[in-house]
C-alpha positions in Angstrom: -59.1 -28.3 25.9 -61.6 -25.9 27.8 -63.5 -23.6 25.4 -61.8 -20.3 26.5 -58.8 -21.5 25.4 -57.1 -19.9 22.9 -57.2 -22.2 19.5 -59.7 -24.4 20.9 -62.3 -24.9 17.8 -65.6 -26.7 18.2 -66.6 -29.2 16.4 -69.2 -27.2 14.4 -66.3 -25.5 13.4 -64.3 -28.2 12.8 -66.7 -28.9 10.5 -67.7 -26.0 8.8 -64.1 -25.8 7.7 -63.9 -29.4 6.3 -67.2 -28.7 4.5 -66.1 -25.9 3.0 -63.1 -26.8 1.8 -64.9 -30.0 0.5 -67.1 -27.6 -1.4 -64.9 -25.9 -3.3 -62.3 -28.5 -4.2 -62.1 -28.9 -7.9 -60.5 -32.4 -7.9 -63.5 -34.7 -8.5 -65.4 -32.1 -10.7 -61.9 -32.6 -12.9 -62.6 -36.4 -12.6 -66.0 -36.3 -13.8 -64.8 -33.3 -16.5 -62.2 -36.2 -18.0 -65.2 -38.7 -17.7 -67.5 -37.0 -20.2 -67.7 -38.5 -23.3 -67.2 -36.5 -26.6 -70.6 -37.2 -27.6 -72.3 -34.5 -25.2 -73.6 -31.7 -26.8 -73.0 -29.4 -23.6 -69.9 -27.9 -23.7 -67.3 -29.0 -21.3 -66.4 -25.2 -19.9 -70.6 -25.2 -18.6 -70.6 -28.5 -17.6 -67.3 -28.0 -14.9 -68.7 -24.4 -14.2 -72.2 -25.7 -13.0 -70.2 -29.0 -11.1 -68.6 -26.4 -8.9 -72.2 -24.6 -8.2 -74.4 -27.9 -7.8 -71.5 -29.4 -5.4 -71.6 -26.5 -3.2 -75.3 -26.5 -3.0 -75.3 -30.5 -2.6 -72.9 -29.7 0.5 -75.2 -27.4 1.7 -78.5 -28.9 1.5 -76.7 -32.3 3.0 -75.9 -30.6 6.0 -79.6 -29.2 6.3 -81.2 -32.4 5.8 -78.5 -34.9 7.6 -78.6 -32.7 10.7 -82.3 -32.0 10.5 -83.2 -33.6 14.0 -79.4 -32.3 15.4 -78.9 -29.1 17.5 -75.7 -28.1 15.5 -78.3 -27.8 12.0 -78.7 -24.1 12.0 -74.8 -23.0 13.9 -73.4 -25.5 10.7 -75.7 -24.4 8.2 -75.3 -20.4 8.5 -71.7 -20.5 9.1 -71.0 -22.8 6.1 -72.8 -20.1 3.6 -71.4 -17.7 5.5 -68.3 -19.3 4.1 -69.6 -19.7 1.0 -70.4 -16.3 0.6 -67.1 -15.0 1.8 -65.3 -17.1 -0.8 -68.0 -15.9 -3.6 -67.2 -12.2 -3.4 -63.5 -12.7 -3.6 -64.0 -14.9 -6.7 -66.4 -11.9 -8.0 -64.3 -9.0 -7.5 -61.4 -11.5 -8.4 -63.1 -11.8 -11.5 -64.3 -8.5 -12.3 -61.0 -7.4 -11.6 -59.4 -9.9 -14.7 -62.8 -9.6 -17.6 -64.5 -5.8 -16.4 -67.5 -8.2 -16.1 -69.4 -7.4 -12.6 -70.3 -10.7 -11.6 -72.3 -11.8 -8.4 -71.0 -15.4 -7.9 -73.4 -16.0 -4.6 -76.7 -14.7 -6.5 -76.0 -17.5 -9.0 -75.6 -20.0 -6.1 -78.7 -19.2 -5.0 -80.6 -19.1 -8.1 -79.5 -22.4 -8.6 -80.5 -23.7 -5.5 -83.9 -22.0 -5.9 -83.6 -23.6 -9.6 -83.1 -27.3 -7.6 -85.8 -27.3 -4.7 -88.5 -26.0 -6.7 -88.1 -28.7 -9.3 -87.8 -31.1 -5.9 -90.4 -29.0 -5.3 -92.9 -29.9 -8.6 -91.8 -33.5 -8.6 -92.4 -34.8 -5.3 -92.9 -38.1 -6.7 -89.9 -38.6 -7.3 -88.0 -41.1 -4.7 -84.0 -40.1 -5.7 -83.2 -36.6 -6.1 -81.0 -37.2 -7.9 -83.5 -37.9 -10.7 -84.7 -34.8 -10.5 -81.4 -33.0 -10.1 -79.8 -34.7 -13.5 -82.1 -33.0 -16.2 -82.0 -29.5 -14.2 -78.4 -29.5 -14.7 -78.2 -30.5 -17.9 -80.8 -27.6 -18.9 -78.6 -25.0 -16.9 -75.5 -26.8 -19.1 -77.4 -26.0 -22.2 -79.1 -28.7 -22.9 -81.9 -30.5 -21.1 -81.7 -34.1 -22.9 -78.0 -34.6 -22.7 -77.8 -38.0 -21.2 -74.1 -37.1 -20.6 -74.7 -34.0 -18.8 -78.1 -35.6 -16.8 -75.9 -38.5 -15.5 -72.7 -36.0 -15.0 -75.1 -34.0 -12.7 -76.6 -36.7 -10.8 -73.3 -38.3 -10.3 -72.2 -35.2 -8.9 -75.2 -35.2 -6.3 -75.4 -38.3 -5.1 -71.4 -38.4 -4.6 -71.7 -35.1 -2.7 -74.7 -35.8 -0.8 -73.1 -39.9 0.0 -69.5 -37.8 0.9 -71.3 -35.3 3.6 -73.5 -37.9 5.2 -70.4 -40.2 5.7 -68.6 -37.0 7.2 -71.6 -35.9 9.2 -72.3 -39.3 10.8 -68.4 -39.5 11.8 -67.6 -36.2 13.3 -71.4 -34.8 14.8 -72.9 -37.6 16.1 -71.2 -38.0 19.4 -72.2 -34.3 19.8 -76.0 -34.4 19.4 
């Protein structure tokens, strides 16, 4: 199909759809929700709101970082939290409309991801991410020495991060 055609999409496109819907699909944040033991003292409502914030951000930092050396990193990247931010203002005026609260869904994304890399950031010692990424979200969760939360969070990373990269390698790299 020629590019000019009408309904031809690329593959960054292609993509960037797939990703996104990735992103925002609750189905293995409800996994992990039914996973967590009673014992955590984070309360299950924070810990399934911040799954759904760090696995957007893990999608987007995976397609930074797998496509570093690519030429489809930046195209991918912006049009994904372009995406991202599309969806975020419908969920905030979606939401103001139902609680009066004003809500800015996309600044918490990105105080979150701000909240991530700089404490990749201070640790660079540290060889998994992940190990970083655990206690930071059991801090936002409410409590910074859940072992529950810590592992729910890294779990959450590392199968985001492991998904993208699989996905990445399969549909881009013919096109690099």
């Amino acid at each position: 199909m020629d590019k000019n055609t009408e309904g031809y999409k690329s593959v960054v496109e292609i993509a960037r759809e797939d990703l996104f819907n990735f992103a925002v699909d609750r189905d293995d944040i409800k996994t992990l929700i039914t996973l967590l033991p009673k014992e955590t003292e984070c309360k299950p409502e924070a810990v399934e709101y911040e799954l759904q914030l760090l696995k957007i951000i893990s999608t987007g930092w995976s397609i930074s970082f797998f496509l570093e050396e690519t030429n489809h990193r930046d195209e991918l990247a912006e049009s994904f939290w372009k995406s991202i931010h599309d969806f975020s203002e419908t969920l905030s005026e979606t939401t103001q409309l139902m609680t009066g609260q004003d809500i800015n869904y996309f600044n918490i994304l990105k105080e979150r991801l701000d909240m991530y890399v700089e404490a990749l950031t201070e640790k660079p010692e540290a060889t998994e991410p992940a190990a970083v990424v655990g206690p930071e979200f059991a801090k936002v969760c409410g409590n910074a020495d859940d072992i529950f939360a810590i592992m729910t969070g890294s779990r959450m990373f590392i199968i985001t991060v492991a998904s993208v990269k699989e996905y990445l390698e399969k549909i881009m790299l013919p096109y690099n």
